[in-house]
C-alpha positions in Angstrom: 9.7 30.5 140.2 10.5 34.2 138.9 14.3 33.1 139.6 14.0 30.4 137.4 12.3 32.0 134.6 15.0 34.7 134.8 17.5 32.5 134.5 15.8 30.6 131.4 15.8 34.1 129.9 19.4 34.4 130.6 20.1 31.3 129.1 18.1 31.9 126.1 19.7 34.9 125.5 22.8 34.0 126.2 22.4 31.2 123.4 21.0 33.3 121.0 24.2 35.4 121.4 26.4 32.6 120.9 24.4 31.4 118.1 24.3 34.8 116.0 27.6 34.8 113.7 29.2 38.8 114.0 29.5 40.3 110.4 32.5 41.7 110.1 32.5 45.7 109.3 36.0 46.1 107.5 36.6 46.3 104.0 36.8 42.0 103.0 39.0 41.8 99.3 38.8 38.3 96.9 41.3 38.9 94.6 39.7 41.9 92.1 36.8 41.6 94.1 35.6 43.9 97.5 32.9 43.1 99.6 31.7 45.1 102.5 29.0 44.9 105.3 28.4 48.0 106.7 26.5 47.8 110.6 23.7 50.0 109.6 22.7 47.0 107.3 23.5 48.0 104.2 26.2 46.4 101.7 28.2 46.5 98.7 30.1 44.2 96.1 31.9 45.4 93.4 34.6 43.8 91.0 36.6 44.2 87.3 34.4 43.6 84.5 31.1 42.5 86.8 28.1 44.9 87.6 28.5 46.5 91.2 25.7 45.5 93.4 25.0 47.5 97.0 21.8 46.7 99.0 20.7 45.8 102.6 21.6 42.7 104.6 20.4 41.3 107.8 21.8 38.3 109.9 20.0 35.4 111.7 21.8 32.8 113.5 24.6 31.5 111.0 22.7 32.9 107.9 22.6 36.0 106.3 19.9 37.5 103.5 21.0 39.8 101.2 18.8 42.1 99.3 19.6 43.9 96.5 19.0 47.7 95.8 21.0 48.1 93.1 22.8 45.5 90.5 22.0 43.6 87.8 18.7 42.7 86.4 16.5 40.6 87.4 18.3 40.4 90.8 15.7 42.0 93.1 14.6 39.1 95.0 16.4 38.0 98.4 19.4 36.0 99.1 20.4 33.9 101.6 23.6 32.4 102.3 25.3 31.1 105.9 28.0 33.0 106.5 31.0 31.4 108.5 34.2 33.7 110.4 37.4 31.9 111.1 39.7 34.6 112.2 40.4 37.4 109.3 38.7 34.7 106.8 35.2 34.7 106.0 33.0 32.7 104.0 30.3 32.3 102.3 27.8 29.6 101.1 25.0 29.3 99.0 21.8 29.0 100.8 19.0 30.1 97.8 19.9 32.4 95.2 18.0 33.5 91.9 20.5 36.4 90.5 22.8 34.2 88.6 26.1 37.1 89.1 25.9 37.7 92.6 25.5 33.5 93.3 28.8 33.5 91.0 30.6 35.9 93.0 29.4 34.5 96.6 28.9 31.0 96.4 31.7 29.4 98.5 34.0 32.6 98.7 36.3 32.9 101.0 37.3 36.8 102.0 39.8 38.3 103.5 40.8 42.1 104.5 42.6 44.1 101.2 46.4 42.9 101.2 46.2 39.8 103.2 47.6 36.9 102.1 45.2 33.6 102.3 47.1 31.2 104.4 48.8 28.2 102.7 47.0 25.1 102.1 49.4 22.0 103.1 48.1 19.2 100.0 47.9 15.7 101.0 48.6 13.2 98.1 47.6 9.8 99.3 48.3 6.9 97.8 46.5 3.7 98.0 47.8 -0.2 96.9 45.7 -1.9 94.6 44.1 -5.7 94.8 46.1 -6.5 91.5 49.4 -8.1 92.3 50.3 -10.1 88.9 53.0 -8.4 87.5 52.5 -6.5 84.7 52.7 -7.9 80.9 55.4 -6.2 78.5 54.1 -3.8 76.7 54.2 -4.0 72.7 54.4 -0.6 70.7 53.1 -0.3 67.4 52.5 2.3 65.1 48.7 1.9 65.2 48.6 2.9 69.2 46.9 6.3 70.1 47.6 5.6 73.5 46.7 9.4 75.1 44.9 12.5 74.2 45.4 13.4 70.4 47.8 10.2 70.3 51.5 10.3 70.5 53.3 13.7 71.7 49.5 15.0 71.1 50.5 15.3 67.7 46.9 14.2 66.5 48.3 12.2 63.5 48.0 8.7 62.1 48.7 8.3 58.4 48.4 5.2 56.2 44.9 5.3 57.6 42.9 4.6 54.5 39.7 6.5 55.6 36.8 6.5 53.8 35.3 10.2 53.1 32.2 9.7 53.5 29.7 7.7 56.0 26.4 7.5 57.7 25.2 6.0 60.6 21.7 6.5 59.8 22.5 3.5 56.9 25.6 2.4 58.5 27.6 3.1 55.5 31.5 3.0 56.8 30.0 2.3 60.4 31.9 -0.6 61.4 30.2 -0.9 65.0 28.5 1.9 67.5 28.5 1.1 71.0 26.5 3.0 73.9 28.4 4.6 76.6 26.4 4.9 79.4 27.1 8.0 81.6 28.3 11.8 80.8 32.1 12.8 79.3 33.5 15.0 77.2 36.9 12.9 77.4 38.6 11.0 74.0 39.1 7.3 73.4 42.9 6.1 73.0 43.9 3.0 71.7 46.8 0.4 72.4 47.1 -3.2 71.1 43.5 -4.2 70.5 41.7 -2.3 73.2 40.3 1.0 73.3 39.8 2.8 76.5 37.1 5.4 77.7 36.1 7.2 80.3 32.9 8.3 82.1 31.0 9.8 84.9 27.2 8.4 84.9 25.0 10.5 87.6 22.5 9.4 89.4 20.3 12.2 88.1 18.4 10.8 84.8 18.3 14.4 83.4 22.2 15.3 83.6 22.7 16.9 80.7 25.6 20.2 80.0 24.8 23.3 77.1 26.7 22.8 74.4 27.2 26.0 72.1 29.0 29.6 71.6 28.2 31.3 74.7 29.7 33.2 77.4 28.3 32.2 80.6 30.2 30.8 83.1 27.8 29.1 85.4 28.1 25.5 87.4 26.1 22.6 87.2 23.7 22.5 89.6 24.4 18.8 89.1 26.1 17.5 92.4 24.0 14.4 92.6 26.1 11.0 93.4 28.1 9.7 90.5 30.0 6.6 89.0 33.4 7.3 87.9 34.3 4.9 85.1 36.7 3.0 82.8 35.6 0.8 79.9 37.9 -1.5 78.1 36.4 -2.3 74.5 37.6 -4.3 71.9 38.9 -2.7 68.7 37.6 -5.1 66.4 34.0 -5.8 67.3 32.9 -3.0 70.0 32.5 -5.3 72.7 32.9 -4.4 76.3 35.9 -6.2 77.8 35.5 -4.6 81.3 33.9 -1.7 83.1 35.6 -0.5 86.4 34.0 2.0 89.2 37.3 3.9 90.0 35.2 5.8 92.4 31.5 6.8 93.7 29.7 9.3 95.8 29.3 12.9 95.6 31.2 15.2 93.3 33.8 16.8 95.5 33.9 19.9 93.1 31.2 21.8 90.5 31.9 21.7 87.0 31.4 24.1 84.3 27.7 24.3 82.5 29.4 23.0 79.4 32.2 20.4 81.0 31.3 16.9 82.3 32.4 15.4 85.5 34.4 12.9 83.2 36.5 15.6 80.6 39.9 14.5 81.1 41.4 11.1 78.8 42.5 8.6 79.8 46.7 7.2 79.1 48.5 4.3 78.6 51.3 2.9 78.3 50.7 -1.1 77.5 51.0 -2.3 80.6 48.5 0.1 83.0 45.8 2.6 81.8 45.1 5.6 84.0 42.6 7.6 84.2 42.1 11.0 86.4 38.5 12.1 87.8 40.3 15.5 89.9 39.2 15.5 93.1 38.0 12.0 93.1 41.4 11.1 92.4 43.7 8.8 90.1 43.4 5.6 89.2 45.8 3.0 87.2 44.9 -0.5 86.0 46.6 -3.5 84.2 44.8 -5.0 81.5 42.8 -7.0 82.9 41.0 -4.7 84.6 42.6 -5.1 88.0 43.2 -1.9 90.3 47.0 -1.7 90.5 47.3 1.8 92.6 44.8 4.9 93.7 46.4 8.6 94.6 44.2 10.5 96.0 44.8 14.6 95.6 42.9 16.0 97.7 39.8 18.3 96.3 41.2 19.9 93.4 39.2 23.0 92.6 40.0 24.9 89.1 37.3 27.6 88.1 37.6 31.4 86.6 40.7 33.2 86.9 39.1 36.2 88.9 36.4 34.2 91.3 38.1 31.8 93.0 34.8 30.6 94.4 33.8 29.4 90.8 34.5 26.1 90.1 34.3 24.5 86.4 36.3 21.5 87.2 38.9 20.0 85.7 39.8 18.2 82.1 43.7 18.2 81.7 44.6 14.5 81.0 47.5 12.4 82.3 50.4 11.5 80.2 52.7 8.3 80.5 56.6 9.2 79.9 59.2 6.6 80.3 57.5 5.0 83.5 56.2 8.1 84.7 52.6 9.0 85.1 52.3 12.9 85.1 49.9 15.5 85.7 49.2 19.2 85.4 47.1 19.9 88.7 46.5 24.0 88.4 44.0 25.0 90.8 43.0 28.0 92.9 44.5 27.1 95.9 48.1 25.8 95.0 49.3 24.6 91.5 51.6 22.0 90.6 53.2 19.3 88.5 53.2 16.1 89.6 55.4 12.6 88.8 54.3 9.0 89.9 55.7 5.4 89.4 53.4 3.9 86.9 53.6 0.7 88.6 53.3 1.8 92.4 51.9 5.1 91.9 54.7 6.6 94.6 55.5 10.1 93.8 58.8 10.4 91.5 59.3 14.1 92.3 56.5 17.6 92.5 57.0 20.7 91.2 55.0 23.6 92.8 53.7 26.2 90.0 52.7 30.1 90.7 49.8 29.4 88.2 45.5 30.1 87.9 43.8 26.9 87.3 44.3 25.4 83.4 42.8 22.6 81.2 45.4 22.2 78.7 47.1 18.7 79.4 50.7 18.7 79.3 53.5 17.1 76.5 56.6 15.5 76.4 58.4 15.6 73.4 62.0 14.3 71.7 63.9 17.3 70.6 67.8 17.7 70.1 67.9 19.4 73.0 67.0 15.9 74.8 63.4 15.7 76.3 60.9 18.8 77.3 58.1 18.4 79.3 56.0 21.5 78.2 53.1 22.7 80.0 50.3 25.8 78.9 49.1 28.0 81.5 47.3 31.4 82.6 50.3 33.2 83.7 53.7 31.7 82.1 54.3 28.5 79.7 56.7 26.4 80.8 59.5 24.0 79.8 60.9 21.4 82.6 62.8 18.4 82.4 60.5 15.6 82.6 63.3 13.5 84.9 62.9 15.7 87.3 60.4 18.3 87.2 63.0 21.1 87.0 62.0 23.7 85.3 64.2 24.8 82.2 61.9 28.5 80.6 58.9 30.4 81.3 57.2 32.6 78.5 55.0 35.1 79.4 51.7 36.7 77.6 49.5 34.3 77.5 45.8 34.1 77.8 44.2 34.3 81.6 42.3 31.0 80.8 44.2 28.5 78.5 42.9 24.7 77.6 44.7 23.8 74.0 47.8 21.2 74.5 51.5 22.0 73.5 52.6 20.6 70.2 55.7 19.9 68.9 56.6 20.0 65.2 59.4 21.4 63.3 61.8 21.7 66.2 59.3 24.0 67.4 56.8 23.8 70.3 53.7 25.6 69.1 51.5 26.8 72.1 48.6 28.8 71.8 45.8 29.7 74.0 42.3 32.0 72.6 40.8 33.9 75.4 40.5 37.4 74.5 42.6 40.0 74.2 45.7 38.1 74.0 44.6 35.1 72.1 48.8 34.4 71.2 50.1 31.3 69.5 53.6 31.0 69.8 56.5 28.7 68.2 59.7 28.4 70.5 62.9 26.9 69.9 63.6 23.6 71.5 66.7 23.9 73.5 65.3 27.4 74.9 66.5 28.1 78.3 65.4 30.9 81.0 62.7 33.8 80.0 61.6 34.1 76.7 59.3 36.6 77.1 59.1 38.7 74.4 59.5 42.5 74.6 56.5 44.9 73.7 55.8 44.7 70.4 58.2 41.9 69.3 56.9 38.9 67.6 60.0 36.9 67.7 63.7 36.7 69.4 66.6 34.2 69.8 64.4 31.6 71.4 61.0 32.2 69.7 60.7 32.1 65.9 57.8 33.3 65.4 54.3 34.6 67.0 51.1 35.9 66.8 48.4 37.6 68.6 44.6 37.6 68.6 44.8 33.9 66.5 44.9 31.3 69.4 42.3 29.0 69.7 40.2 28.8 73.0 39.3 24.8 73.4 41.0 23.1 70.1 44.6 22.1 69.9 46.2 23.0 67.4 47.5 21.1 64.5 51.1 20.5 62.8 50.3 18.6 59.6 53.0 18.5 56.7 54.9 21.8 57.4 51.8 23.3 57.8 50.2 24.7 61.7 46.3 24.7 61.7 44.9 26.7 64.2 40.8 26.1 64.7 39.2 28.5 66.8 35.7 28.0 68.4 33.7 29.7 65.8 34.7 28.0 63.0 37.7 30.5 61.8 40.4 28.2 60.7 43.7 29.5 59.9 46.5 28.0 58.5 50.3 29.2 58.9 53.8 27.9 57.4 55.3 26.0 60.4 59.2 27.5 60.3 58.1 31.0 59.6 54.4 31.5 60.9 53.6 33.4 57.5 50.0 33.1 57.1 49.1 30.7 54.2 44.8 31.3 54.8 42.0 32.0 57.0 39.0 30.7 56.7 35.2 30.5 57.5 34.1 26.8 57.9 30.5 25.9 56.8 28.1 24.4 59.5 29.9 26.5 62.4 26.7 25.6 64.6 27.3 25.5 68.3 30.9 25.8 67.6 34.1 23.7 68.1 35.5 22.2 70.8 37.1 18.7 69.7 40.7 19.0 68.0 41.3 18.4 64.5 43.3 15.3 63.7 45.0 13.7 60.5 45.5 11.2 58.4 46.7 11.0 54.5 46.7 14.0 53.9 43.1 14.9 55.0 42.2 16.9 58.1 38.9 16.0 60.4 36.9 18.9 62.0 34.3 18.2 64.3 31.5 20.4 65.3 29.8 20.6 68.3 26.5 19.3 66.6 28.0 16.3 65.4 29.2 17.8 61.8 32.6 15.8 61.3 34.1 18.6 58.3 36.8 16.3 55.6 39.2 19.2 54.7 42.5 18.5 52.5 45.1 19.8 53.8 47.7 21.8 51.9 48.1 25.4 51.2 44.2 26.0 49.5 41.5 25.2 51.9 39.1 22.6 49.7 36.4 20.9 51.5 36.4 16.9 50.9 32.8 15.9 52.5 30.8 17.0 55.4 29.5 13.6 57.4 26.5 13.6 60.7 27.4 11.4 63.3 24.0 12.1 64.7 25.0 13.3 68.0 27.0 16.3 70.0 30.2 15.7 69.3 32.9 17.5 72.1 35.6 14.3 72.1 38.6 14.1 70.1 38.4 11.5 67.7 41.6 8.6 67.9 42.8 7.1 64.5 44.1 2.7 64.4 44.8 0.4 61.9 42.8 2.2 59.7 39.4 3.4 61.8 38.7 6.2 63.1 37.1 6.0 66.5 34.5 8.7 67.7 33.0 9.3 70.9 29.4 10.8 70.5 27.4 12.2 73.4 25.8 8.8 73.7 28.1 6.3 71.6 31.5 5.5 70.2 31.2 4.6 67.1 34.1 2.8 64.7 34.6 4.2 61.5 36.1 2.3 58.5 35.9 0.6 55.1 34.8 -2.6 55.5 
């Protein structure tokens, strides 16, 4: 009997042993970031710009509690988090955590010791074959299509629109039709023929909500309940749903920002198949009918802060549709790239691999002399390729470390700017440009650049080139206006009913320039060297979407609603 119970001790131990995860003692480095346990039980976290935060720790199993001694406030109470060791790398997940920074910093980490590389990722892109086999219908082009975000080359502009100034959907005045939209998305209608298309991610959480406003928190959702990733077709005319398709359902595969929807990117078309792309839950392309022609799945796609890799805010840059080619800016923390896919099969056309952080801005193809330039805005170089092939032609350096506004292209310029502090640069380069245009310290233009400027970019809005004029909106309301060939400023100004800020572009028509406010203020301004205020118009909800301008109507999508905005 005592030789059994000794060797049921011995077992138990021996378990327990195998069971307890070792905490490595050795400095552990994520990017800016250092991390270190020591084996007394004590530890500290320190990074660039955060609070430094030291304390005790103690392990149990797979998990380990953290308790802080010093750090930010309110952070006193414990921490837990399992704690997982695959040879140098170690990680670290969330268990239950009340201090907001250190969950930030922590939550899904992955460590390694000071100058080790992280070990490449291989990415498997996995296309799937629809049900549809029909062939596709020809596709017929008009003037009135807006058929990605911001319309045609992004450019944002429609004229012979014949908008009314003024309307309210209170007493329907210029309403032509509202209809709900079920689910949560910050993405923008676009138009071809007589359909619109949107997007949308509908939870299974009733309460899903994000926090609109001027802030500077960069905190997750906790929202990771299961979702519906869908695509309405609605009729132009009447409002009508043609078709809804679930492109995909189950869990989110990745957070997203506080203030970002599971649903931010547009969809794009191209008359014959409309594609929409949830990130991780992957891409999908339909005829107009509604049925599936082709699914690529990209693996998890995980885009988040420039200096916490663990932080994920999820994607929103938007696919484009360029002469039979569906691409996509896919900038992530793990590997970054451009990708190229038969609209019709899906099958990848060619990949570029980028040395890039994770980016929102979606990418533009444009006309120029030069021939065609695919031009892409990003954390640590803008770049020009060849759309054909996916070679890439310049890189400019100095932008911002987080960028989100799309490229333009007016006046044989590309205008690119990007408003995270301190750099905050727009910039207007030659088309044609070839090899690094980087400007030299101090400069504001060269050969290749014609002109620049610093601390003016705008952090969310793209900017707009309207009648040799650029507008550039920044998040606070400061609106600026600049000659397009020269980048002389013409004005700045303060907008009225700034409220939570702005996030949704500006967009034109006739000679008239549409603002809209986060609260749902839509700001009629005339454009033209003075800055004169038309009419200030509700739409009586949040307002992030970029609005999309056919035969004149102007078509906004509300928090809750699209709405179809016209004389009657």
């Amino acid at each position: 009997m005592m030789i059994r119970r000794a060797f049921a001790a011995v077992l138990f131990l021996t378990a327990t042993t195998f069971a307890q995860t070792a905490v490595p003692s050795g400095p552990l480095a994520m990017r800016d970031f250092r991390l270190q346990f020591d084996p007394a039980g004590t530890f500290s976290l320190s990074g660039a710009g955060w609070p430094s935060m030291t304390g005790s720790w103690r392990m149990s199993g797979a998990e380990i509690t953290l308790q802080n001694q010093t750090g930010p406030q309110n952070c006193g109470g414990a921490a837990r988090y399992t704690l997982s060791v695959d040879g140098a790398r170690v990680g670290l997940d969330v268990v239950a955590d009340d201090c907001q920074a250190r969950r930030m910093i922590l939550d899904r980490s992955r460590w390694l010791p000071p100058g080790t590389a992280p070990p490449p990722q291989a990415r498997r892109i996995v296309r799937s074959a629809g049900t549809a086999k029909a062939p596709l219908r020809a596709a017929k082009q008009s003037a009135a299509d807006w058929p990605s975000f911001r319309g045609r080359e992004a450019s944002g502009i429609s004229d012979q629109q014949n908008l009314p100034d003024t309307w309210n959907p209170a007493t329907g005045e210029h309403i032509l039709w509202k209809t709900p939209i079920p689910g949560l998305a910050h993405s923008s209608p676009i138009v071809w023929g007589d359909t619109i298309f949107v997007t949308s991610a509908i939870t299974s959480r009733g309460d899903a909500t994000f926090k609109p406003g001027l802030y500077g928190d960069g905190d997750a959702s906790e929202d990771r309940s299961p979702h519906r990733w869908m695509l309405y077709a609605i009729d132009k005319r009447s409002g009508k749903i043609k078709w809804e398709r679930v492109a995909a359902q189950g869990e989110p595969k990745n957070k997203r920002h506080i203030k970002s929807t599971y649903a931010s990117a547009s969809p794009a078309t191209d008359g014959r198949i409309v594609v929409a792309w949830f990130g991780s839950q992957g891409i999908h392309a339909y005829d107009f009918d509604g049925g599936l022609r082709w699914s690529v799945d990209l693996g998890r796609v995980d885009m988040g802060a420039y200096d916490i890799p663990a932080y994920e805010w999820g994607p929103a840059s938007s696919p484009i549709i360029w002469n039979g080619l569906v691409i996509v800016q896919c900038d992530t923390q793990a590997d970054s790239f451009l990708l190229a896919l038969n609209a019709e099969t899906g099958e990848t056309v060619w990949k570029t691999d980028r040395n890039e952080l994770p980016s929102w801005g979606t990418p533009t193809v444009v006309t120029t002399a030069a021939g065609p330039e695919l031009i892409t805005n990003a954390s640590r170089l803008v770049r020009g390729y060849d759309p054909k092939s996916g070679r890439e032609l310049w890189t400019l350096g100095g932008s911002s470390m987080i960028t989100a506004p799309t490229p333009i292209f007016a006046n044989g310029l590309h205008i690119i700017a990007s408003g995270r502090a301190p750099e905050r640069p727009v910039f207007a380069v030659k088309a044609g440009a070839r090899g690094d245009l980087t400007l030299a310290k101090d400069a504001t233009s060269s050969p290749q650049i014609a002109w620049s400027k610093t601390g003016r970019g705008s952090y969310m809005p793209t900017p707009l080139a309207y009648r040799g004029i650029v507008y550039v909106l920044a998040n606070n309301g400061v609106f600026d206006a600049y000659d397009a060939e020269t980048g002389r400023e013409i004005y700045r100004q303060r907008l009225p009913l700034v409220g939570s800020g702005f996030s949704a572009s500006p967009v034109a028509a006739d000679g008239k320039i549409y603002l809209s406010n986060e609260d749902g203020e839509m700001l009629v301004i005339e454009a033209g060297a003075t800055f004169k205020q038309i009419a200030t118009n509700s739409i009586g909800e949040m307002l992030m979407a970029t609005p999309a301008l056919s035969d004149g109507v102007m078509y906004v999508r509300g928090v809750s609603s699209l709405f179809a905005i016209g004389r009657r």
